[in-house]
Each structure stands twice: as C-alpha cells, then as structure tokens.
MARFISE-545251 format. One record per residue (C-alpha): x, y, z; residue number from 1; residue in one letter. Coordinates in pm, 1 decimal. Layout:
% residues N
<c1 = X&c2 = Y&c3 = Z&num = NUM&residuo = A>
...
//
This chain:
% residues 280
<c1 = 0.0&c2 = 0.0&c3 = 0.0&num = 1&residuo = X>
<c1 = 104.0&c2 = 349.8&c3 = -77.5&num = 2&residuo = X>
<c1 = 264.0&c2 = 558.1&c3 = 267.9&num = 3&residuo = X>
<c1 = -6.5&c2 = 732.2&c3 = 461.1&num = 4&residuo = X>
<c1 = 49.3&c2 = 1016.8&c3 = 703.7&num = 5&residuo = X>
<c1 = 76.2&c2 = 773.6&c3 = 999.5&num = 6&residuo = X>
<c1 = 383.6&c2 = 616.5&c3 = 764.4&num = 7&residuo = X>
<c1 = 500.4&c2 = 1012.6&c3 = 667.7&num = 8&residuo = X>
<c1 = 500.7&c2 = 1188.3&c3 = 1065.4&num = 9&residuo = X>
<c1 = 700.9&c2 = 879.1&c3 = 1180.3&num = 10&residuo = X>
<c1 = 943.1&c2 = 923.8&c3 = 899.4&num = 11&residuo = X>
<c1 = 964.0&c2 = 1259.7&c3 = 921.4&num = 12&residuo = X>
<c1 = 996.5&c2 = 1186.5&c3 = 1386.1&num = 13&residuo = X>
<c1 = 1318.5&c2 = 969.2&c3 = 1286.3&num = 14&residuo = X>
<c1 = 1489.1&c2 = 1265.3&c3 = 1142.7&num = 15&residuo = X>
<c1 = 1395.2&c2 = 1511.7&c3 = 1481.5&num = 16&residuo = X>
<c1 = 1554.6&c2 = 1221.9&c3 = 1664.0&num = 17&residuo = X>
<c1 = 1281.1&c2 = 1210.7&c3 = 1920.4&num = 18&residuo = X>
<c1 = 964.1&c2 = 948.8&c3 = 1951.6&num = 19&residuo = X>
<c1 = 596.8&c2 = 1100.8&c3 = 1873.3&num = 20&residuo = X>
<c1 = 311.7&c2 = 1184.1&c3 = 2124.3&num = 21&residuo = X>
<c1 = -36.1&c2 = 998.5&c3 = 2004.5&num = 22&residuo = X>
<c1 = -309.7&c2 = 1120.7&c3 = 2236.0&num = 23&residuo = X>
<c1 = -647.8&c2 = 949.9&c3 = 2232.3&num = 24&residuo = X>
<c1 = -1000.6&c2 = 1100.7&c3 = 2305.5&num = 25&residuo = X>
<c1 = -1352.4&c2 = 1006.5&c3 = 2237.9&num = 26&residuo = X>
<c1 = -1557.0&c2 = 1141.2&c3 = 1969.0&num = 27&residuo = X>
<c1 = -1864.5&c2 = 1318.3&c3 = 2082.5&num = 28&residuo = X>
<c1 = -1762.1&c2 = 1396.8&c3 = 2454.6&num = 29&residuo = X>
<c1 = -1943.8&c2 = 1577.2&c3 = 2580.3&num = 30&residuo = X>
<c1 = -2101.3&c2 = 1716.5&c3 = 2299.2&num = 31&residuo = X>
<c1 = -2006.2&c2 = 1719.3&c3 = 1892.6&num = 32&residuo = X>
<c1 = -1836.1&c2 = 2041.6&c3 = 1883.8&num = 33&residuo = X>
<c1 = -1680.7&c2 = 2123.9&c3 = 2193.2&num = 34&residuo = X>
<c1 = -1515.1&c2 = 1778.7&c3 = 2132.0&num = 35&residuo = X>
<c1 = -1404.3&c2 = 1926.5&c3 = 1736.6&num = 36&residuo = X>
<c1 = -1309.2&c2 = 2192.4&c3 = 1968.3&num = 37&residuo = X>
<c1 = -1067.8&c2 = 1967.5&c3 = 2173.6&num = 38&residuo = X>
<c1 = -937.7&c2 = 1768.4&c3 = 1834.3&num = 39&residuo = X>
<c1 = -847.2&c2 = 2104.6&c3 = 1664.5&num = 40&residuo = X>
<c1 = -630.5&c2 = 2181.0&c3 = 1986.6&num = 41&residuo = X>
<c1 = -443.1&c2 = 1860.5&c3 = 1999.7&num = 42&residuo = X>
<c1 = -222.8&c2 = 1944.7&c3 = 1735.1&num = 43&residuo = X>
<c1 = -109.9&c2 = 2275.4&c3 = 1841.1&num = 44&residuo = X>
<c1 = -67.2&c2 = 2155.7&c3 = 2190.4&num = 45&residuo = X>
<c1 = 205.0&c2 = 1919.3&c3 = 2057.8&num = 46&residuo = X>
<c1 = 38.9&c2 = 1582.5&c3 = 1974.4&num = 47&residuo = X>
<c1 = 202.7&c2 = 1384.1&c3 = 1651.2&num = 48&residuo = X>
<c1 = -117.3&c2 = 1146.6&c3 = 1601.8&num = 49&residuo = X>
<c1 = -432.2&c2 = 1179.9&c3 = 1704.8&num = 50&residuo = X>
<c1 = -676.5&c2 = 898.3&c3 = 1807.3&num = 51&residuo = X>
<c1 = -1037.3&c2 = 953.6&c3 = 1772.2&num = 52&residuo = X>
<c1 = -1227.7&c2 = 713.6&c3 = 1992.5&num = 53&residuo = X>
<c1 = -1545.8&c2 = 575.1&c3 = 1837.1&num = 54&residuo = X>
<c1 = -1808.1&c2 = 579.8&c3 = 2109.4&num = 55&residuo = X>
<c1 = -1985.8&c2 = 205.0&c3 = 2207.0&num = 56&residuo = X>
<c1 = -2226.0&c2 = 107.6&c3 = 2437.7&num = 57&residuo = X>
<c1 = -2046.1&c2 = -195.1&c3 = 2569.6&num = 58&residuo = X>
<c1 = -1675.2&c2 = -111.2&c3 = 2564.0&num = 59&residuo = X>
<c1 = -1533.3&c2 = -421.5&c3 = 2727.8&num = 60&residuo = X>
<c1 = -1188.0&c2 = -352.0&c3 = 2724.7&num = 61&residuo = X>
<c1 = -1223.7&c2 = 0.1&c3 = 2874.1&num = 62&residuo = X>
<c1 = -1157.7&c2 = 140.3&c3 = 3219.9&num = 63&residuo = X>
<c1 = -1418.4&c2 = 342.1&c3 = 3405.4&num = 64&residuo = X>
<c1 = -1295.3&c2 = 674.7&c3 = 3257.5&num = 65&residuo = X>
<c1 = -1324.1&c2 = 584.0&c3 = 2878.6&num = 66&residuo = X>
<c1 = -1644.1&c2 = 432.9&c3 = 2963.7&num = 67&residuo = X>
<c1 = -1833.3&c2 = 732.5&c3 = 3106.0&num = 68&residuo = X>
<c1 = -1663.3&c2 = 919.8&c3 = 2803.0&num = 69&residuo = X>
<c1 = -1860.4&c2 = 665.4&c3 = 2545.7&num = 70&residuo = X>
<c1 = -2165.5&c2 = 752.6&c3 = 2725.6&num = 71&residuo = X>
<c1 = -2143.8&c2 = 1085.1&c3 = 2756.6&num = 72&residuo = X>
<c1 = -2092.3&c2 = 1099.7&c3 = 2376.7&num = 73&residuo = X>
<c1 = -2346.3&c2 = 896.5&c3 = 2347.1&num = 74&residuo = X>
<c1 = -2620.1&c2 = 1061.1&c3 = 2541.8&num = 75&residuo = X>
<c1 = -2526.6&c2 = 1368.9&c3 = 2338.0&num = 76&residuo = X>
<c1 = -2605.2&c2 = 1187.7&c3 = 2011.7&num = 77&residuo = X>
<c1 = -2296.5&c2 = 1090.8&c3 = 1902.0&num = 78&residuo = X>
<c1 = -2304.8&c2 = 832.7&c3 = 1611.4&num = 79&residuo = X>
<c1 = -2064.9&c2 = 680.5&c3 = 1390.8&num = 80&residuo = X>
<c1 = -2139.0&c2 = 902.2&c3 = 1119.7&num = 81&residuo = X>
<c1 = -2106.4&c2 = 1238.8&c3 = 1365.7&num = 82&residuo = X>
<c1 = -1788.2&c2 = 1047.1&c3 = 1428.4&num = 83&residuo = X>
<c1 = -1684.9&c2 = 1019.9&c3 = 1076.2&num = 84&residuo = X>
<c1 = -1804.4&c2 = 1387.8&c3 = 1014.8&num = 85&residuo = X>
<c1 = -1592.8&c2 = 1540.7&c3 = 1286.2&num = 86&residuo = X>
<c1 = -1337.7&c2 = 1399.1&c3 = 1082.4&num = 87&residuo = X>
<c1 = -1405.4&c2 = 1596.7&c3 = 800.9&num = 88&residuo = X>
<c1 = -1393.7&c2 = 1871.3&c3 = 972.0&num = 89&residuo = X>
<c1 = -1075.9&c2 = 1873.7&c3 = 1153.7&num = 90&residuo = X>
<c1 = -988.1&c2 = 1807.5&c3 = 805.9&num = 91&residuo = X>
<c1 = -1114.8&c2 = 2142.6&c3 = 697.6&num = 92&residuo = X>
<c1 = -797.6&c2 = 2337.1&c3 = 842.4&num = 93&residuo = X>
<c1 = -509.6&c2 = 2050.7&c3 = 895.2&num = 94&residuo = X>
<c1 = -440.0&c2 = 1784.2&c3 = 611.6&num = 95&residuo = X>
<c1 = -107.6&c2 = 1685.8&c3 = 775.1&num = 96&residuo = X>
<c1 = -172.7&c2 = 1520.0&c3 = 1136.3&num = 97&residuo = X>
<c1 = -268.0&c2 = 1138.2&c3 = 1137.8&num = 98&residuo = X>
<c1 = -582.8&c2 = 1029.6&c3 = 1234.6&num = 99&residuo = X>
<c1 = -639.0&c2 = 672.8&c3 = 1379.9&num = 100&residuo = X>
<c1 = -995.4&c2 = 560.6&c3 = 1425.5&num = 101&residuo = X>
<c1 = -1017.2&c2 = 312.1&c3 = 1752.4&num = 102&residuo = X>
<c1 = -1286.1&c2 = 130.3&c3 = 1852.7&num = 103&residuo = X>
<c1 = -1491.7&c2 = -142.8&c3 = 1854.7&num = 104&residuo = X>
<c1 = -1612.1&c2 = -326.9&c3 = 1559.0&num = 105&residuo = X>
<c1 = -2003.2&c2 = -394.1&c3 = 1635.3&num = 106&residuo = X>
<c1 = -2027.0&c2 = -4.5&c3 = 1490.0&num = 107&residuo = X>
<c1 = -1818.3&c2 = -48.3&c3 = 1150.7&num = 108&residuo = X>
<c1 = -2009.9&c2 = -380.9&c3 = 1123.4&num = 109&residuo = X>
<c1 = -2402.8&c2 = -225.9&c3 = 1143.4&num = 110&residuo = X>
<c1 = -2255.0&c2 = 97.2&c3 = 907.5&num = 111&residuo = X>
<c1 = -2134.2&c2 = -172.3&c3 = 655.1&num = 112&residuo = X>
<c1 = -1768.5&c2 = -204.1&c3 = 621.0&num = 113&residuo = X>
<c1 = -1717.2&c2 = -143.9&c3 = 246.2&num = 114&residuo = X>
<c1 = -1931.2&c2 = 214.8&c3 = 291.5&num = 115&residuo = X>
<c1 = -1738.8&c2 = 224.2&c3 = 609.7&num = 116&residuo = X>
<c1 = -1381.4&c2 = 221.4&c3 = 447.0&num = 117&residuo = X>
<c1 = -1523.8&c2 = 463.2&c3 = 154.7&num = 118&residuo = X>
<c1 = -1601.5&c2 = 698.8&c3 = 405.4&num = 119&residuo = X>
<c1 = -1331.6&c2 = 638.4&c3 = 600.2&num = 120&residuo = X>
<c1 = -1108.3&c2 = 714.6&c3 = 334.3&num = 121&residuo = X>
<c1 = -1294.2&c2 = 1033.7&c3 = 183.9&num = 122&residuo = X>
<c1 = -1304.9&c2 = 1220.6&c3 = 556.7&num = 123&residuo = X>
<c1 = -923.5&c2 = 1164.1&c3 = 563.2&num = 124&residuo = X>
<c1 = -847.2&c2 = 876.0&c3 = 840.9&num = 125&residuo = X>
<c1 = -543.1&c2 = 752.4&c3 = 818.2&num = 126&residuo = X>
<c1 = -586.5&c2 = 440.2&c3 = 1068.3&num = 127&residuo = X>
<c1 = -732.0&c2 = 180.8&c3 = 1226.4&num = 128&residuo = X>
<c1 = -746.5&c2 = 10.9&c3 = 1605.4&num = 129&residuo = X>
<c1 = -1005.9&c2 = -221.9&c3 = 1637.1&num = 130&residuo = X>
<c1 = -962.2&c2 = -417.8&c3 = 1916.2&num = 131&residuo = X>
<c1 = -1211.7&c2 = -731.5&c3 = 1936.0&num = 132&residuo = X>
<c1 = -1104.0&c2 = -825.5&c3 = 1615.7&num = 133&residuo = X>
<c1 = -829.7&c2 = -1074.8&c3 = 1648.2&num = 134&residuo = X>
<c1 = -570.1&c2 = -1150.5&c3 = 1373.4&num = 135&residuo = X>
<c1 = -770.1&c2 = -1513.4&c3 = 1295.5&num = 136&residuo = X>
<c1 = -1024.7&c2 = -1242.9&c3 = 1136.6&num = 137&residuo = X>
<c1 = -835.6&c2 = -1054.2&c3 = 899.9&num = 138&residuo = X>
<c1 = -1104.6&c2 = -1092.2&c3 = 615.2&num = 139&residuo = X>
<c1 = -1333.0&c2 = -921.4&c3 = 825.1&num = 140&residuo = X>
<c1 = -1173.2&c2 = -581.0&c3 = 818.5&num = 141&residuo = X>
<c1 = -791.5&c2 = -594.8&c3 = 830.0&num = 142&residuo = X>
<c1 = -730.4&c2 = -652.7&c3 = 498.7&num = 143&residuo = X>
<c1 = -1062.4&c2 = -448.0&c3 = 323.1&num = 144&residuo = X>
<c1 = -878.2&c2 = -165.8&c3 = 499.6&num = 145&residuo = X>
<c1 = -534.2&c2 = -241.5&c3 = 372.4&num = 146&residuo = X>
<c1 = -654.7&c2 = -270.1&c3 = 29.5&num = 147&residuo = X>
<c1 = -839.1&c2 = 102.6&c3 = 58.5&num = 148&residuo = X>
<c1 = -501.0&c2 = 238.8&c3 = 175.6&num = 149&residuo = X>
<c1 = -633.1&c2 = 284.8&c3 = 551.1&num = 150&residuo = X>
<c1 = -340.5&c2 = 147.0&c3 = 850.5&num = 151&residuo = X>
<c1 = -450.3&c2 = -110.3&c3 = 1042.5&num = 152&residuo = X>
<c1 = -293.3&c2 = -96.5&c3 = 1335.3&num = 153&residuo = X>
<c1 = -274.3&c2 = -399.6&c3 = 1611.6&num = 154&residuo = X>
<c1 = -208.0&c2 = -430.3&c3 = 2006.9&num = 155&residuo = X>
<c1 = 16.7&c2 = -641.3&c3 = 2122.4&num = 156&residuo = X>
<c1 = 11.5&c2 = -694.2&c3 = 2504.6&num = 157&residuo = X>
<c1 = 268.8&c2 = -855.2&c3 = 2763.7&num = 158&residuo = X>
<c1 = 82.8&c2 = -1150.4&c3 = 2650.7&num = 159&residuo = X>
<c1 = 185.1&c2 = -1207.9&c3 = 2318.0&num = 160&residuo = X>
<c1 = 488.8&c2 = -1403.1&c3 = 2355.5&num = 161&residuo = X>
<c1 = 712.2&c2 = -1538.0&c3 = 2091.5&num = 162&residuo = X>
<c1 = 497.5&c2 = -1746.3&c3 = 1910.0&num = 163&residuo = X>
<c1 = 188.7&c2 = -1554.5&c3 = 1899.9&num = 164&residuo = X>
<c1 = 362.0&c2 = -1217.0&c3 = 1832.7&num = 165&residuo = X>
<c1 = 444.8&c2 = -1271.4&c3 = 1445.5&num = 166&residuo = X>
<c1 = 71.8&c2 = -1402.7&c3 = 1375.8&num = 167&residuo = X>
<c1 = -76.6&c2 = -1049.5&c3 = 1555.1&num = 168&residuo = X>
<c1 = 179.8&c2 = -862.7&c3 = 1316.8&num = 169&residuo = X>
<c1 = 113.3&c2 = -1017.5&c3 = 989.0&num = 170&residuo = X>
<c1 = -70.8&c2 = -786.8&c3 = 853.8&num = 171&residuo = X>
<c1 = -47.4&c2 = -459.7&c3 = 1115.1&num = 172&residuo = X>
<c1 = 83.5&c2 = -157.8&c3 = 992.0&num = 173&residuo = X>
<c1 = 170.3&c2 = 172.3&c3 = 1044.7&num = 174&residuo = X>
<c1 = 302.0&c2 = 134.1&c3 = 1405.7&num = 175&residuo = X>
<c1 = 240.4&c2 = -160.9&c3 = 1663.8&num = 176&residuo = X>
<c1 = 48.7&c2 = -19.3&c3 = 1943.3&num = 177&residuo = X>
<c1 = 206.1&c2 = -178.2&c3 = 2282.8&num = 178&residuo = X>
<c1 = -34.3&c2 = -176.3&c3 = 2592.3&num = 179&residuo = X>
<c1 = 240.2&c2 = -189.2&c3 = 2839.8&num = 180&residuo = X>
<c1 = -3.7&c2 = -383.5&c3 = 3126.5&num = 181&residuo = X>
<c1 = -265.7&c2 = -666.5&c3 = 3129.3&num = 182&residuo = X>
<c1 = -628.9&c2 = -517.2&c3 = 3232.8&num = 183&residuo = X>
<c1 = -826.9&c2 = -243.8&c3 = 3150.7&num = 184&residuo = X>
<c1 = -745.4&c2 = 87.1&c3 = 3018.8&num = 185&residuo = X>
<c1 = -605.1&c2 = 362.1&c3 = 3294.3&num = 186&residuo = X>
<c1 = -477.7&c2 = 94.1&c3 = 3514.1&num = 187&residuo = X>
<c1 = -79.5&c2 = 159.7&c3 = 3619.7&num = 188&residuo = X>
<c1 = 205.6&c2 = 224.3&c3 = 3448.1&num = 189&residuo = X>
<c1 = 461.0&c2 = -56.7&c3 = 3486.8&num = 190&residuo = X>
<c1 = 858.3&c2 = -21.2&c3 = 3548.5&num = 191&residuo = X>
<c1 = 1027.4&c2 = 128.3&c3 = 3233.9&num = 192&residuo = X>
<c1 = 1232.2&c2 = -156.9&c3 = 3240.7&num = 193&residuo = X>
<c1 = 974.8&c2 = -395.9&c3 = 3175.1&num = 194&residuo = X>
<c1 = 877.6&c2 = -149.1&c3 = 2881.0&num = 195&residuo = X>
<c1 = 1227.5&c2 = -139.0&c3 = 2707.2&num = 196&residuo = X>
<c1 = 1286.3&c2 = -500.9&c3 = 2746.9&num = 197&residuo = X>
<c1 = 903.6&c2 = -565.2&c3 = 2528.9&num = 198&residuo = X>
<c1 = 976.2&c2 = -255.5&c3 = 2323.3&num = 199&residuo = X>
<c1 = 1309.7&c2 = -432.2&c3 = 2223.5&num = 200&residuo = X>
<c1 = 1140.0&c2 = -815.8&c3 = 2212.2&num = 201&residuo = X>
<c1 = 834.7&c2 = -660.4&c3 = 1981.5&num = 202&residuo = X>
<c1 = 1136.9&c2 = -508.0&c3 = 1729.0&num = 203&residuo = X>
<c1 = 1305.3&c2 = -809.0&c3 = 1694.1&num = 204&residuo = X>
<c1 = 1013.1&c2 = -937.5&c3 = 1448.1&num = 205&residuo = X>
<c1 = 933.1&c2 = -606.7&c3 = 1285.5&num = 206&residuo = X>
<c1 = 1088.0&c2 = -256.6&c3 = 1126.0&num = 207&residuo = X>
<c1 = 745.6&c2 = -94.4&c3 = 1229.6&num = 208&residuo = X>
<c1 = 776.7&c2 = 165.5&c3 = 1555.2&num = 209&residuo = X>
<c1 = 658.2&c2 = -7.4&c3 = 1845.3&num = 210&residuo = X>
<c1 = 414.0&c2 = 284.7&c3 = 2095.8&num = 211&residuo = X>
<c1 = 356.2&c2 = 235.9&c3 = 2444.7&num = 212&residuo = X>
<c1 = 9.9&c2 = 355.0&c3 = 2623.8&num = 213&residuo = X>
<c1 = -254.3&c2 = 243.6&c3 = 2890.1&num = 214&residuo = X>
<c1 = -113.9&c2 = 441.5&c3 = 3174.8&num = 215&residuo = X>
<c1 = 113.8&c2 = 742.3&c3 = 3074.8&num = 216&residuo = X>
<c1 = -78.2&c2 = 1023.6&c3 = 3287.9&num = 217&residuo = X>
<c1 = 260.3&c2 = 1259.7&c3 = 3333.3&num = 218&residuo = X>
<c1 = 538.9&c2 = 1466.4&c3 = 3122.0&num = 219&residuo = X>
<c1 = 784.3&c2 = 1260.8&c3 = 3346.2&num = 220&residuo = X>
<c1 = 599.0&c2 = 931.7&c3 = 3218.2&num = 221&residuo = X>
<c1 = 551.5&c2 = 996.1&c3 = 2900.6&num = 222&residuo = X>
<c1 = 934.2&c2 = 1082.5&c3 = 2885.7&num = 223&residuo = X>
<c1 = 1063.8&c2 = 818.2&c3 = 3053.0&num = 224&residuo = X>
<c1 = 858.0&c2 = 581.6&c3 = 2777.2&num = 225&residuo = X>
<c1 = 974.2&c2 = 761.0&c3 = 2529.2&num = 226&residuo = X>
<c1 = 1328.9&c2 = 656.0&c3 = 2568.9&num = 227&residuo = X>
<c1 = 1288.6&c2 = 313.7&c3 = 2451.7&num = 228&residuo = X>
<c1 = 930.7&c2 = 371.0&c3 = 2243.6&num = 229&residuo = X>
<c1 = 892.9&c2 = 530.9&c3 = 1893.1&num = 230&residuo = X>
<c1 = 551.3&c2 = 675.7&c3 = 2091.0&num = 231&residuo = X>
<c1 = 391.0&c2 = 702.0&c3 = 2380.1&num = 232&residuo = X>
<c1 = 11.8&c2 = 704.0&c3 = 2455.8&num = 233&residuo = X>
<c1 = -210.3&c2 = 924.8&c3 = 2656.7&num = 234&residuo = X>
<c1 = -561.6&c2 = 840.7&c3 = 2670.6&num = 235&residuo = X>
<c1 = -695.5&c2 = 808.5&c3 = 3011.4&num = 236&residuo = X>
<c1 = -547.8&c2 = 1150.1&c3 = 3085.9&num = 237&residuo = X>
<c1 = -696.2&c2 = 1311.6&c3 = 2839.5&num = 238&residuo = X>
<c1 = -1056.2&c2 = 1176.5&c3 = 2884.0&num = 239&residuo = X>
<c1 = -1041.3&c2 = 1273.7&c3 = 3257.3&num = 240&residuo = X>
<c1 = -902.7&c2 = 1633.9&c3 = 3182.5&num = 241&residuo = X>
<c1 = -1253.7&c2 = 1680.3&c3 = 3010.6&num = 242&residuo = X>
<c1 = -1414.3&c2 = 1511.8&c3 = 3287.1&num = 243&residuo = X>
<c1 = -1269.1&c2 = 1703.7&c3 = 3581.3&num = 244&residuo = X>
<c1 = -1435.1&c2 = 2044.4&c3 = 3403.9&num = 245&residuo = X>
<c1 = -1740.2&c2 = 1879.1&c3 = 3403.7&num = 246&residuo = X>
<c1 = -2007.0&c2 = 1929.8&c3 = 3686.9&num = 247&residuo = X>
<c1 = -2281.3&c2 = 1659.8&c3 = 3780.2&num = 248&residuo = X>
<c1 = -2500.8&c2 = 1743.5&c3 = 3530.0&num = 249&residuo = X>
<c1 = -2278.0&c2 = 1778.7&c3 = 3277.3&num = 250&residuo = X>
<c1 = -2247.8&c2 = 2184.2&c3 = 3290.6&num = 251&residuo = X>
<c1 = -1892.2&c2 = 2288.9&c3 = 3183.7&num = 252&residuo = X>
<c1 = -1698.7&c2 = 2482.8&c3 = 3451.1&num = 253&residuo = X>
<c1 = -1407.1&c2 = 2542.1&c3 = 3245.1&num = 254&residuo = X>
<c1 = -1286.5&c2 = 2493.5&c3 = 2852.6&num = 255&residuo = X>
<c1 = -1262.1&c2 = 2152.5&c3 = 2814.4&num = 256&residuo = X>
<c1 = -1039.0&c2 = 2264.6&c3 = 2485.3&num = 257&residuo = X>
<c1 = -806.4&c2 = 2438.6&c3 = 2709.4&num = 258&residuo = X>
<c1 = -786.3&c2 = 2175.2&c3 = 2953.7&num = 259&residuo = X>
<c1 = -683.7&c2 = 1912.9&c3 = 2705.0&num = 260&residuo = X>
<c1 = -455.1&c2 = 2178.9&c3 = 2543.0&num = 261&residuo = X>
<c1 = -257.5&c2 = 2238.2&c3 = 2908.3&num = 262&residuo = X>
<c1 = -234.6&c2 = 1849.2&c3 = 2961.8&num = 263&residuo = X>
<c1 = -104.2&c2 = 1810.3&c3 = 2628.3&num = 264&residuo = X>
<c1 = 138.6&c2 = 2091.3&c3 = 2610.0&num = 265&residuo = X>
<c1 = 326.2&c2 = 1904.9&c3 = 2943.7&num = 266&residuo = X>
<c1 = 315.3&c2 = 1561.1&c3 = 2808.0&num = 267&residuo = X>
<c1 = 484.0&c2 = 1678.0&c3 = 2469.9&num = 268&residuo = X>
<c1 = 767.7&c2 = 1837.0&c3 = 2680.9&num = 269&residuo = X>
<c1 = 849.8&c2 = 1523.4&c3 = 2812.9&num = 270&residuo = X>
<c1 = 804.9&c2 = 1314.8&c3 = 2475.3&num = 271&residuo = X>
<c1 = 1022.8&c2 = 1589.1&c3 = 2289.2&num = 272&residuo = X>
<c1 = 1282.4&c2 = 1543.6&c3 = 2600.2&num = 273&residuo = X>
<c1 = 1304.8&c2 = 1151.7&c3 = 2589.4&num = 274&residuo = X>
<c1 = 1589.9&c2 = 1168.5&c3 = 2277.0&num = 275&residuo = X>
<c1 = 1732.7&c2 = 1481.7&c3 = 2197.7&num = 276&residuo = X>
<c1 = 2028.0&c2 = 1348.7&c3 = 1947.1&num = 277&residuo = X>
<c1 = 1934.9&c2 = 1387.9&c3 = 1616.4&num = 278&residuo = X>
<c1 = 1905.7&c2 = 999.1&c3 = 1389.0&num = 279&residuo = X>
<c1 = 2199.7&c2 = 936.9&c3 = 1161.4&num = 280&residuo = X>
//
C-alpha cells in the first residue's frame, strides 16, 4: 500500500531524533463540537497522532474513565457518522496530522464495512485500532482496509509471547500499538524496564515503531517511555481532563479545549525530552 500520514510523521519523527506523542479522546464527549473543539487543539498543543475514539455502548476492554466518556458521547447523540463527520472537519484546516480511528467493531459492522472504508477514506483517516477483532479475522476488516489504503494498526500486550507475536503482526501496519499492562485501560504504568525489554522483544520481528500507552498520565511518564518507544500514549489523561471540568449534570466549569490543550502541552515536553540526538 502506498505511505499514509501515519507512515510520513514517523518518517519525518526519525529525522527530529525524538519518539511522537499519540493522544487518544472520544468522539462526541461531551457534545459534537466542543469535542471538534478539543481535536483542533491537539495538534497545536504538541500531539504527533491523534486517536479519535469511536463511542460504544459496551466497551469491554475500557476502564471506568473511557467508559463514562462513550456515554457521555453517546447521550449527546454521538453516532458513527457524527464520528466520521468530525473527521471531516478537523480536516477542513489541517491535512497533515494522522488520524487513527479506535474502537470497537459492532459499529463499523451495522454501518457496513465497504461504505465504512469509503467513508473512512474520503473524511481523511489515516488508521485503524479495532480491538475485538483478532488476527484469525483478517477478512473481516484488516485486509478491506489495507486494500483502501487505511493502517490497520494492532495491540500487542505482555501476553503475546514469541509465538503468537508474528501471527498479531502479519498484517499490522503503520506502528504496533504496545499496551504496556494486562487489564483495563487507565490501570498503572509498569517499570520502564519492563517497557524497554518488550519494546526491544516486539522489534526483533518487525521494522514498524513499536508505541507504548494504557497508563502514561505525566510529562515525566511519558518521557521516561519515550526513551525506549517510537511513541507514547495518553488516553486516560486526556478523557479525565474533560471530565474534571465537568459538573454533575454535565455543565462545563471550564474549557474543556483548554484543559486538554494544558495536559497536552506538558506531556509533549516530556516526549520531545526523551531523545534529543538527532538519527543518523
């Protein structure tokens, strides 16, 4: 397949020397446009990659943050195609920064995948994280998505070992997306250690950059992952910055656009920290 954006930011991340920032945060939450509002500041608070979470109503493999963020965008009418629209119109005013899609796949399913990928490709996503659909059912959407020139990116999970790990990557691409614990999403950030050593075991049996979320909540975190990750993730962060300016019923008591934007702007002064030497 021809190189995407995802393919073209890490390329052009090699050559700054330093590892990207992807930053995740759910379509629709808490309403359609203040959450445009929070995608069009994501960029200029320093993230690489953005992921736009696809709201669900039974997210199985999310912690309790992510979850009240799905309903929340759901109670405000958020839908797939809202979802796919916002797209668009981040696309409006930035045709550079990667956009990955994550989600579930009950919603790409009922939409209808090949008017899915059409769409998908048309608003200007770049990428793909679906995560209940194992490598055993590529046919499904993996490879439909391949063909239409959309990543299709995989987790791989202190799980995987050896023998499972080059089945999961067969047909992933753009990046590997590590979740650095076993659990839900949110949970704790294991040692570094642990990190580098699965960072370095994942590269062994691919040239794709390997990123590393499901707990980075600090600039310190994020740039102590960075040293041995080509990204690091921040999702549960995000989702609860929006949260905390949130009252009970929902009434904002600050920007959640400038909330995001002040989280952000910390966590990519510790990613842009983690490797300061230039690639030769």
């Amino acid at each position: 397949m021809a190189t995407t954006r995802i393919d073209r930011r890490f390329e052009k991340l090699r050559r700054e020397g330093r590892p990207a920032l992807v930053t995740y945060f759910m379509g629709g939450d808490p309403d359609y446009e203040t959450s445009l509002s929070i995608m069009k500041a994501l960029p200029k608070a320093g993230a690489d990659i953005i992921e736009l979470g696809m709201p669900f109503s039974d997210p199985m493999a999310d912690g309790p943050a992510i979850q009240a963020a799905g309903l929340r965008a759901l109670r405000g009418g958020q839908t797939l195609v809202k979802t796919l629209d916002m797209a668009r119109d981040f696309r409006r005013a930035d045709n550079e920064t990667p956009i990955i899609m994550m989600g579930y796949y009950n919603p790409i399913y009922i939409y209808g995948v090949d008017r899915f990928l059409k769409d998908a490709v048309e608003f200007g996503i770049d990428g793909l994280i679906v995560v209940d659909l194992p490598p055993e059912m590529d046919a499904e959407l993996c490879l439909p998505a391949l063909k239409a020139g959309i990543n299709f990116i995989r987790l791989a999970t202190p799980t995987t070992d050896d023998r499972r790990l080059p089945r999961v990557l067969q047909n992933t691409s753009g990046f590997v997306y590590y979740v650095s614990m076993t659990g839900i999403t949110g949970s704790a950030l294991p040692e570094t250690s642990r990190i580098g050593e699965a960072v370095r075991r994942i590269k062994a049996h691919t040239d794709l950059p390997v990123c590393v979320g499901f707990g980075v909540k600090t600039a310190e975190q994020a740039r102590a992952v960075g040293q041995s990750a080509d990204g690091v993730v921040v999702g549960t962060a995000v989702v609860n910055a929006i949260a905390n300016v949130l009252g009970p019923k929902g009434k904002m008591t600050a920007d959640p656009a400038e909330a995001v934007a002040t989280l952000v702007s910390g966590l990519a002064q510790g990613v842009r920290s983690a490797r300061l030497a230039p690639a030769r």
